[in-house]
ZAMARGU-4260 file (C-alpha; in steps of 0.2 Angstrom, whole numbers, plus 5000, padded with zeros to 4 digits):
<rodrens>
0) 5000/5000/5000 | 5005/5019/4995 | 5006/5032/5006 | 4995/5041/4997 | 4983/5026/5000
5) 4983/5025/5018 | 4985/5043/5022 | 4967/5043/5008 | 4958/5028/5019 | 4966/5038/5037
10) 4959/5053/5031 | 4939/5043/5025 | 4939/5035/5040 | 4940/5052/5051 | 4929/5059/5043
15) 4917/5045/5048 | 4920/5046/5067 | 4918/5065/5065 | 4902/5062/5057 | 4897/5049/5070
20) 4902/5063/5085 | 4890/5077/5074 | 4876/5063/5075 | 4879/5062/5095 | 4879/5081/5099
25) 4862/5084/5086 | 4853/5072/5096 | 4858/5077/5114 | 4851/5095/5106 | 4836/5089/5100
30) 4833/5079/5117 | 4836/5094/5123 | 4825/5103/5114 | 4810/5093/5119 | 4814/5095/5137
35) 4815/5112/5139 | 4803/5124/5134 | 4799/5145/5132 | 4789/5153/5143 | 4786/5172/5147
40) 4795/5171/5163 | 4810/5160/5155 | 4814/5145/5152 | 4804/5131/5161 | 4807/5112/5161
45) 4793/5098/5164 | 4789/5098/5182 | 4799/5090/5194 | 4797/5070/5198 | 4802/5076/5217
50) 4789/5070/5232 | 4795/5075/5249 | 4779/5067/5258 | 4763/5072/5267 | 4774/5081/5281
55) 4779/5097/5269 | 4760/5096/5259 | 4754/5113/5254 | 4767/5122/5257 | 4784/5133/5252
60) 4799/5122/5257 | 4817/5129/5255 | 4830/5116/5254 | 4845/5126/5266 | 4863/5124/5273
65) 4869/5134/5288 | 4886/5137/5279 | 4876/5145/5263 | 4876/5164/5264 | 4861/5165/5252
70) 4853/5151/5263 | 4852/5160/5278 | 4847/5176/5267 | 4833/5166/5257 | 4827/5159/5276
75) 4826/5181/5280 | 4818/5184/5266 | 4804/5170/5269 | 4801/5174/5287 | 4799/5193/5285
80) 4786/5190/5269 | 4777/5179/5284 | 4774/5165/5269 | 4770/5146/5273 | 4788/5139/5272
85) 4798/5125/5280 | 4816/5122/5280 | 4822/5108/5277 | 4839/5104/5280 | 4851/5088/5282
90) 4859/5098/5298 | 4853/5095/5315 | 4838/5106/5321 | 4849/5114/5334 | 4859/5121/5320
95) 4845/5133/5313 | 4839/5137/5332 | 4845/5157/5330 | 4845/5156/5311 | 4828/5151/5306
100) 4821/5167/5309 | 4804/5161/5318 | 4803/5146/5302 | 4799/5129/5304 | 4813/5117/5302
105) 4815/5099/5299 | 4831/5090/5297 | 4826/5074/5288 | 4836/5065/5278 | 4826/5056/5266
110) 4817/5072/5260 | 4835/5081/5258 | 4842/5066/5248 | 4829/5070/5235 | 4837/5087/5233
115) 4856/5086/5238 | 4860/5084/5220 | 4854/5103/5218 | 4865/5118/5226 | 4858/5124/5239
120) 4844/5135/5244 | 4831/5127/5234 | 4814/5133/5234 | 4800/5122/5232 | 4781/5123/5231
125) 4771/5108/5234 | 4756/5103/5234 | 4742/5094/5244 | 4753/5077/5243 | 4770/5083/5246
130) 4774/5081/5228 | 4784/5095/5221 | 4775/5106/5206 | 4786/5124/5207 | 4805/5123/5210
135) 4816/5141/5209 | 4836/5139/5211 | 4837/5157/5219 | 4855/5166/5215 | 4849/5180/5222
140) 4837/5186/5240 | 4826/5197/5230 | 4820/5181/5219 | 4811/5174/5234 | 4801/5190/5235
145) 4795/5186/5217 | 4794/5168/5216 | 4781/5170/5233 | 4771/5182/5225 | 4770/5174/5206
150) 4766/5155/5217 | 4752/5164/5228 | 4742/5171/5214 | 4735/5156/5203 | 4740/5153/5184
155) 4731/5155/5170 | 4722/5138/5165 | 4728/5130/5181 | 4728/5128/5199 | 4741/5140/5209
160) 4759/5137/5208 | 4753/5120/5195 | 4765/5125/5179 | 4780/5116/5180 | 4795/5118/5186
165) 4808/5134/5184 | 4825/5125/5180 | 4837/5141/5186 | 4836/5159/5186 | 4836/5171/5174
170) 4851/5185/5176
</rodrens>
């Protein structure tokens, strides 16, 4: 075999894979693209499979660490709009006793499993069986202000807070 040869069938075969990797990254895109949707308060994904239980039912639940400064900010920020919220936490109670800020907290570690793979704070509304229907990724206090309000007041075609799930935050 030539040089020209091989280098020819090196270069085909290339080419091939390169096509192969195209195909890949198309179809991640397009799978994608059929998870995540427009809406006019950004981008929304299908609601979350998240069920916490009957204990947190019907109410706002913000997933918190005491070593998160934008915990203990979105904690504040709950407490002084006097919503219906929980912390949840995988800390000991005693942890949260000055920080909570008048809020419930429940250190349980079967309910913070289901969202330890999310960066802390996580807010949550669920509904009347502890399943999760709204979830905000706050990277900023003043988004708890808006998230509260936009979950109290109910949705067009639906119940309140029943549209999905808000993936992260808009900038």
């Amino acid at each position: 075999m030539t040089a020209s040869t091989a280098l020819t069938i090196l270069t085909w075969a290339a080419i091939i894979l390169l096509f192969f990797g195209l195909a890949a990254v198309l179809r991640e895109v397009r799978l994608l693209r059929a998870t995540i949707t427009r809406s006019t308060d950004g981008f929304v994904a299908a609601p979350p499979d998240l069920v916490l239980g009957p204990r947190f039912a019907g109410r706002i639940v913000a997933a918190v660490d005491s070593g998160c400064p934008l915990c203990l900010a979105v904690a504040e920020r709950l407490a002084g709009l006097g919503a219906d919220a929980t912390l949840l936490t995988h800390e000991p109670r005693t942890t949260w006793a000055d920080l909570a800020r008048g809020l419930p907290v429940v250190s349980d570690a079967e309910a913070w499993r289901a969202v330890s793979h999310l960066a802390p704070p996580v807010l949550m509304l669920l509904d009347g069986t502890g399943r999760v229907r709204r979830m905000l990724l706050p990277v900023r206090a003043a988004e708890v202000d808006t998230a509260v309000a936009g979950w109290a007041a109910p949705e067009e075609g639906g119940e309140t807070g029943d549209a999905g799930a808000v993936a992260h935050s808009r900038p």
